[in-house]
C-alpha positions as a LaTeX table, in Angstrom:
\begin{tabular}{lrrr}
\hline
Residue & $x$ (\AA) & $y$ (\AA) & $z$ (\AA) \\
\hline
Unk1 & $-37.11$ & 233.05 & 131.87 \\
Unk2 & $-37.34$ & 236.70 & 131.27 \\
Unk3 & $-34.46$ & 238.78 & 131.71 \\
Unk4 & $-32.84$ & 241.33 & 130.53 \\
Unk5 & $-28.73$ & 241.13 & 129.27 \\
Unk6 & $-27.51$ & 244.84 & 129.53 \\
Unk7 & $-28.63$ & 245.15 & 133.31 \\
Unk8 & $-26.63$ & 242.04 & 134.23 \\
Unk9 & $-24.06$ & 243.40 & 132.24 \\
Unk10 & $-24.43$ & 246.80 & 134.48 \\
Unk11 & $-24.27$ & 244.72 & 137.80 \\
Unk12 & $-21.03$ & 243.26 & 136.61 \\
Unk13 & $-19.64$ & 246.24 & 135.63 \\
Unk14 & $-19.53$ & 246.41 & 131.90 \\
Unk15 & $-20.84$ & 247.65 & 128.86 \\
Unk16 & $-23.54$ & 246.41 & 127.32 \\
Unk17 & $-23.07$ & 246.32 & 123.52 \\
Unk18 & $-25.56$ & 246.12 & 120.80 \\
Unk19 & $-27.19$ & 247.38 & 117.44 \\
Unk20 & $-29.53$ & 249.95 & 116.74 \\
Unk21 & $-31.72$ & 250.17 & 113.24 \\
Unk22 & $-34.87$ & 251.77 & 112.24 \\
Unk23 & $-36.59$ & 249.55 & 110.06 \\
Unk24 & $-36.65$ & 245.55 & 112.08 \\
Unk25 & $-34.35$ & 242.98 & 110.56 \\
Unk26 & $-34.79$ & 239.86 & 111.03 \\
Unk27 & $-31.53$ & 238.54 & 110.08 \\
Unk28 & $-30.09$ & 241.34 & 111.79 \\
Unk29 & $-31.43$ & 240.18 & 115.16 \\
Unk30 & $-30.03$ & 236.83 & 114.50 \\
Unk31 & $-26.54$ & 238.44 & 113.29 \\
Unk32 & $-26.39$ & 240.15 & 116.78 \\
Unk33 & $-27.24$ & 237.37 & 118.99 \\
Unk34 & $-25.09$ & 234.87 & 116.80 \\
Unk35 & $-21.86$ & 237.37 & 117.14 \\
Unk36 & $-22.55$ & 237.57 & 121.18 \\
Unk37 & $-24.02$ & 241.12 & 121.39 \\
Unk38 & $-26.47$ & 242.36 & 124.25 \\
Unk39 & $-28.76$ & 243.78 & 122.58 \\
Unk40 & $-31.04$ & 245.32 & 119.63 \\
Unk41 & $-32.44$ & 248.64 & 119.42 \\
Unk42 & $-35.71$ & 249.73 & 117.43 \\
Unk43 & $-36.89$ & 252.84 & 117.20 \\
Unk44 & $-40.64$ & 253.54 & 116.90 \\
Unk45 & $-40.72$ & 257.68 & 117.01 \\
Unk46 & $-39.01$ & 258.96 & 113.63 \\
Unk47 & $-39.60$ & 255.30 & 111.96 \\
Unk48 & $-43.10$ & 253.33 & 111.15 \\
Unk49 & $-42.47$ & 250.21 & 113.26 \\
Unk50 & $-45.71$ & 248.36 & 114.61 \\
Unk51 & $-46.38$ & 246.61 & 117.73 \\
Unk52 & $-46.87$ & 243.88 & 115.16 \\
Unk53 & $-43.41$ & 244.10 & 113.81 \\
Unk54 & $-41.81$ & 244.38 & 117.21 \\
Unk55 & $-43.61$ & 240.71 & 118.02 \\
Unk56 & $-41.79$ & 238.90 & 115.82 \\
Unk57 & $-38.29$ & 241.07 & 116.31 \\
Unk58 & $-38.67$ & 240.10 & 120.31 \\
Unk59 & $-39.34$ & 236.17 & 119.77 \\
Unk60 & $-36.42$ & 235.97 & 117.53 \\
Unk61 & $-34.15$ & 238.07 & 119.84 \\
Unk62 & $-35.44$ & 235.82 & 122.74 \\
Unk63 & $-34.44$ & 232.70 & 120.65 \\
Unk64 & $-30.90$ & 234.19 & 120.41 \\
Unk65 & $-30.84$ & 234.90 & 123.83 \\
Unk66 & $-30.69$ & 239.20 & 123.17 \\
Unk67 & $-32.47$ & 242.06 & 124.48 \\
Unk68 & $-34.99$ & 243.39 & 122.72 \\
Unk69 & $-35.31$ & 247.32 & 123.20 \\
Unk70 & $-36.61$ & 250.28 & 121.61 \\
Unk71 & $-37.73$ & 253.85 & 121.70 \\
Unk72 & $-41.70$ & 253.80 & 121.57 \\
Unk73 & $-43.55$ & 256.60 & 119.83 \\
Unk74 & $-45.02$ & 258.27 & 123.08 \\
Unk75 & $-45.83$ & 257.74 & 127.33 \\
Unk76 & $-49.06$ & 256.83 & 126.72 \\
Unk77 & $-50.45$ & 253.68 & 128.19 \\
Unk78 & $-51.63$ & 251.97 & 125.34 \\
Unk79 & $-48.35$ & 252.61 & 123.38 \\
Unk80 & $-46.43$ & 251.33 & 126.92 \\
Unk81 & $-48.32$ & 247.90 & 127.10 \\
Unk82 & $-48.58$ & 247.58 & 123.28 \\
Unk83 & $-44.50$ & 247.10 & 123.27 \\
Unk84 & $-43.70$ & 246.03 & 126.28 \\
Unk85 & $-46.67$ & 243.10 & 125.67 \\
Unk86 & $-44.89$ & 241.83 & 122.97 \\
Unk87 & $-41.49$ & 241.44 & 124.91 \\
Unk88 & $-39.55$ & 244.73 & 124.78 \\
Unk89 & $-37.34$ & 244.95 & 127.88 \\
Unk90 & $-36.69$ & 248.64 & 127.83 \\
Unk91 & $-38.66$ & 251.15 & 126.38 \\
Unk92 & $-36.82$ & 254.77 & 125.41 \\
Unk93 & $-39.63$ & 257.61 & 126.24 \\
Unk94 & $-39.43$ & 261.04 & 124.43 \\
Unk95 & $-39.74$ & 264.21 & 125.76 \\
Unk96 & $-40.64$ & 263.77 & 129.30 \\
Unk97 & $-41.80$ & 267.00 & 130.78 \\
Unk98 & $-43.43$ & 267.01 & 134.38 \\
Unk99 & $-43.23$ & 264.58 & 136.58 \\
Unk100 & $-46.63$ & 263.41 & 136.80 \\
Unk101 & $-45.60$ & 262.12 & 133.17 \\
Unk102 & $-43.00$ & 260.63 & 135.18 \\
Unk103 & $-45.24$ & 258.83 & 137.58 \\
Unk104 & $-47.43$ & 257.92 & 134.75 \\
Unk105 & $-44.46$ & 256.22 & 133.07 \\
Unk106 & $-43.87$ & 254.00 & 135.91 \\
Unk107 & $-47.51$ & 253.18 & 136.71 \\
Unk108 & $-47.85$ & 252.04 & 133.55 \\
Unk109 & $-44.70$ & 250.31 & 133.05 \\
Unk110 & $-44.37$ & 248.26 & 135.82 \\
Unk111 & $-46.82$ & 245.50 & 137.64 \\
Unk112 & $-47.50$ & 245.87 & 141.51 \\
Unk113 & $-46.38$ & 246.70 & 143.86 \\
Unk114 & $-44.34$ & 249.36 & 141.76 \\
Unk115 & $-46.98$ & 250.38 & 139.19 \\
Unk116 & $-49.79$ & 249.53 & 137.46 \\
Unk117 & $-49.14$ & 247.70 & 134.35 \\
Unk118 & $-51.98$ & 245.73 & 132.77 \\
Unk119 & $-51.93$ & 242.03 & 132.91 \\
Unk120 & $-50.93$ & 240.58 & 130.92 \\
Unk121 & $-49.86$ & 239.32 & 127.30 \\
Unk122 & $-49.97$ & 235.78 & 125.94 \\
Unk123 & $-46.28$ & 236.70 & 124.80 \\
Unk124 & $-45.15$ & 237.43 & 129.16 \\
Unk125 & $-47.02$ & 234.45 & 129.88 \\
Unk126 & $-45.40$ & 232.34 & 127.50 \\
Unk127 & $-41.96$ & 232.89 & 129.79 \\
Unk128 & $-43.50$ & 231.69 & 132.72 \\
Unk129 & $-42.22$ & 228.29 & 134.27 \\
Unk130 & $-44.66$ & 227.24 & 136.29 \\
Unk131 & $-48.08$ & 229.08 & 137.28 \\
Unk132 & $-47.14$ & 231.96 & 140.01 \\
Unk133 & $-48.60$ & 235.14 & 138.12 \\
Unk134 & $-47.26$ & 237.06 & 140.95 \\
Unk135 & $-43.49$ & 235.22 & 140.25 \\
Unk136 & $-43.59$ & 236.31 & 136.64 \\
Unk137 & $-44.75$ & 239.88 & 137.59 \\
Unk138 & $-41.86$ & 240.26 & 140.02 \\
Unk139 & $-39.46$ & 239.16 & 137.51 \\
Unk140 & $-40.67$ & 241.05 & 134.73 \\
Unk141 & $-40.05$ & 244.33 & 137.16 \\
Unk142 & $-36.75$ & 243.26 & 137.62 \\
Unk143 & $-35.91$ & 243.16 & 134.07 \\
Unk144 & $-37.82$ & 245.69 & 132.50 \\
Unk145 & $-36.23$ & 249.57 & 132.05 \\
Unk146 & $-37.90$ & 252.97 & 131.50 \\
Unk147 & $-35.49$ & 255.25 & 130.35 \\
Unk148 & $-37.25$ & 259.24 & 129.52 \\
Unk149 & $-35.53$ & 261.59 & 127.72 \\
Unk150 & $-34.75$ & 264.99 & 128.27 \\
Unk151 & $-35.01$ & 266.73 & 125.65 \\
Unk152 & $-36.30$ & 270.35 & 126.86 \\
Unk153 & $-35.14$ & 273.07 & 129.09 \\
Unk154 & $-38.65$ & 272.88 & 130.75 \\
Unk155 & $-37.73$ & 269.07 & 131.83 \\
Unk156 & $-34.05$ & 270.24 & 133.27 \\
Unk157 & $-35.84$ & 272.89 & 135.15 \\
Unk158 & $-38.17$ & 270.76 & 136.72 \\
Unk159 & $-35.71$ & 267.67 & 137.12 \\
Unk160 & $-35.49$ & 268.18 & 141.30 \\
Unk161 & $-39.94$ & 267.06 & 141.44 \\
Unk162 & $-38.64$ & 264.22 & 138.71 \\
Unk163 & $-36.21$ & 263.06 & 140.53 \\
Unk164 & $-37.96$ & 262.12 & 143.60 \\
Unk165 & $-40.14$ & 259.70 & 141.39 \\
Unk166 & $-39.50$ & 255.98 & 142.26 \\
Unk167 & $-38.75$ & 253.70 & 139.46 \\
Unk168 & $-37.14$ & 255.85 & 137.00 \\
Unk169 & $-33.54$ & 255.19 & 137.93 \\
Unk170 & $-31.89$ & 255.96 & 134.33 \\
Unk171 & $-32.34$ & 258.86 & 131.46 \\
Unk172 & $-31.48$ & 259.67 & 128.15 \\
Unk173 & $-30.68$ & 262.66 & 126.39 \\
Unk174 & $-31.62$ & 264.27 & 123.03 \\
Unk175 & $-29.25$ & 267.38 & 122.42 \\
Unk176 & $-30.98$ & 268.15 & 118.85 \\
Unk177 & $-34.19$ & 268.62 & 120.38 \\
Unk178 & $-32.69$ & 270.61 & 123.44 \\
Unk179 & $-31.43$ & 273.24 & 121.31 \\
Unk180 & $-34.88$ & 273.92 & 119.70 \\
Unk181 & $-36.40$ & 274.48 & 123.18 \\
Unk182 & $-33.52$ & 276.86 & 124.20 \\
Unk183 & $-34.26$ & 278.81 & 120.57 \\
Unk184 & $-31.32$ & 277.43 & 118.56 \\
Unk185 & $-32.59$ & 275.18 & 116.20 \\
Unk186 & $-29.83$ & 273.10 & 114.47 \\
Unk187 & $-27.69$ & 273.98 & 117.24 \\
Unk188 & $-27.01$ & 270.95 & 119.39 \\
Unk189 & $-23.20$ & 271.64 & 119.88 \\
Unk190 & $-23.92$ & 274.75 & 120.95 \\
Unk191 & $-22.22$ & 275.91 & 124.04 \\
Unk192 & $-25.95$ & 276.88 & 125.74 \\
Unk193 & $-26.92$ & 272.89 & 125.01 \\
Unk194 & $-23.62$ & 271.86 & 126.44 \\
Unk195 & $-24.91$ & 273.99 & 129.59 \\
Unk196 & $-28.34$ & 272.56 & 130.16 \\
Unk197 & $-27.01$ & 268.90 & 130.40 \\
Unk198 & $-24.11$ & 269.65 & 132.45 \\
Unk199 & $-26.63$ & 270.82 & 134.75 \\
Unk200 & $-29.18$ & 268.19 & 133.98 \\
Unk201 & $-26.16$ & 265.76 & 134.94 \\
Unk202 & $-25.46$ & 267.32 & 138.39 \\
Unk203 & $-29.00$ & 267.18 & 139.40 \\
Unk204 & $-29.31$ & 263.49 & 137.94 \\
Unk205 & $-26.12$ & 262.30 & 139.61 \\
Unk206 & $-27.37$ & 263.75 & 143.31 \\
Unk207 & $-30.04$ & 262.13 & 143.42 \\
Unk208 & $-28.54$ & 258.35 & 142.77 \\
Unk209 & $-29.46$ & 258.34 & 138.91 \\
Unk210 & $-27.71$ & 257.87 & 135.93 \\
Unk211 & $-27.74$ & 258.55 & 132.02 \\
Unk212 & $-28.47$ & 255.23 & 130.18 \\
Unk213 & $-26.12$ & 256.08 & 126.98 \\
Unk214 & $-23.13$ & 255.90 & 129.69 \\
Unk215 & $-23.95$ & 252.11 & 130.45 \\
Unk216 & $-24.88$ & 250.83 & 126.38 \\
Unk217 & $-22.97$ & 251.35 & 123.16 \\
Unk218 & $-24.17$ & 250.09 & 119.61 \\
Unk219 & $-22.98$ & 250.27 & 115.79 \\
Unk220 & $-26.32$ & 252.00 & 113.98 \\
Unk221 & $-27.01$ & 250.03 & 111.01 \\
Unk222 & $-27.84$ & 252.94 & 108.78 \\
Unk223 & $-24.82$ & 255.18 & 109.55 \\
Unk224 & $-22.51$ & 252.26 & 109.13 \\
Unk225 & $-23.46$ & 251.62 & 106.10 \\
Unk226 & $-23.44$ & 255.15 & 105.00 \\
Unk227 & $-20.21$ & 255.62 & 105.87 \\
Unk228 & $-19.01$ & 252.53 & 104.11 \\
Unk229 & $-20.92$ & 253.71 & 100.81 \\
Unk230 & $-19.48$ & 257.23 & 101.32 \\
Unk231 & $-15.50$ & 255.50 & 101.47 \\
Unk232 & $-16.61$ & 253.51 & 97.79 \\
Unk233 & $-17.53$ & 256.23 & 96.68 \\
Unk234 & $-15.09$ & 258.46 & 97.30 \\
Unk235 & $-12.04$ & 255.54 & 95.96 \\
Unk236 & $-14.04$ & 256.33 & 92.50 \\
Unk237 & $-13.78$ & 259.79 & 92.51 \\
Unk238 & $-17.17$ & 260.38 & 93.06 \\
Unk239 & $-18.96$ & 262.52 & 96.13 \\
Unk240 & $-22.10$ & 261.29 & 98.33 \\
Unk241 & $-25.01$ & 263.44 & 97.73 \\
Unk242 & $-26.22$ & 263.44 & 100.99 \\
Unk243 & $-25.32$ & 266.40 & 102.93 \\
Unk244 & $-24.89$ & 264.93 & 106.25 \\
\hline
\end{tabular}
């Protein structure tokens, strides 16, 4: 069966609520599904973490009955199928731009009759109950998420032509990167970034969309623990000597 736990948690209403790390845990995957949670998060941009990697993260998180996600590296279609092949159910994609990226995100993502995804991996075939190819295609569009993000003043400019792309019903946001494309880098609380989203989220809201961050919440791994490290150390008398 191949589904996916934070858009059944959407359809009822809730949160979905999960973990996010950089470098795949295994015992972190079972921690999450053990306690209950949603869902795990990789991330496959800013960290080295291989389609091989991502495998084994996705057969444990099925066994524990959690949803595998992740942000991939880049749009293009051999990144798409090389994650989503090995059982990611929604893929985070950087810096979308135009929307012909846009409709390449869906054609790629998807099977027909809404794109067209490659078929198929030995891993999607494995959660097939009987022998219906077109069955397991329909249900792996059901449960499978493309979520861009906009991270650039060009994208919020042209976000009316993205819009009207079908199958991209959620998007996420990246206010660090926003600020270098308006000219102010380091300045993601500035007022100007505040701006471009605020429009971003009038457009996105008219047209029947909606940000993905307001429907998911997770603990990241690395800042937990950094924050936890920075209250020892501070008991002792002593100071973190990282900045941030």
């Amino acid at each position: 069966m191949f589904r996916n736990k934070i858009l059944e948690r959407i359809e009822k209403g809730e949160k979905a609520l999960g973990i996010s790390m950089s470098e795949p845990s295994e015992e972190l995957v079972e921690l999450a599904g053990r306690m209950g949670l949603d869902f795990v998060n990789f991330d496959a941009q800013h960290s080295p973490v291989t389609p091989g990697q991502i495998g084994t993260m996705c057969r444990i998180a099925d066994g524990f009955d959690i949803t595998p996600t992740m942000r991939i590296p880049d749009g293009r279609e051999s990144t798409i199928l090389s994650y989503l092949d090995r059982g990611i159910r929604q893929i985070t994609v950087p810096n979308l731009l135009t929307k012909q990226e846009a409709e390449d995100l869906v054609k790629y993502t998807y099977f027909q009759p809404i794109g067209l995804r490659s078929s198929t991996s030995y891993s999607m075939v494995l959660h097939q109950d009987g022998q219906d190819r077109a069955e397991l295609f329909d249900q792996v569009n059901a449960n499978v998420v493309v979520v861009p993000q906009i991270e650039n003043i060009e994208t919020v400019n042209a976000l009316d032509e993205i819009l009207e792309v079908d199958g991209i019903d959620y998007f996420g946001g990246g206010p660090e990167d926003m600020a270098q494309s308006l000219g102010i880098p380091g300045g993601h609380d500035d007022p100007r970034v505040a701006e471009a989203y605020e429009k971003a989220t009038a457009k996105i809201e008219a047209a029947g969309k909606r940000w993905w961050g307001d429907y998911t919440e997770s603990v990241n791994v690395l800042g937990l623990a950094k924050g936890a490290l920075e209250d020892i150390l501070e008991a002792h008398g002593r100071k973190s000597g990282i900045a941030w």
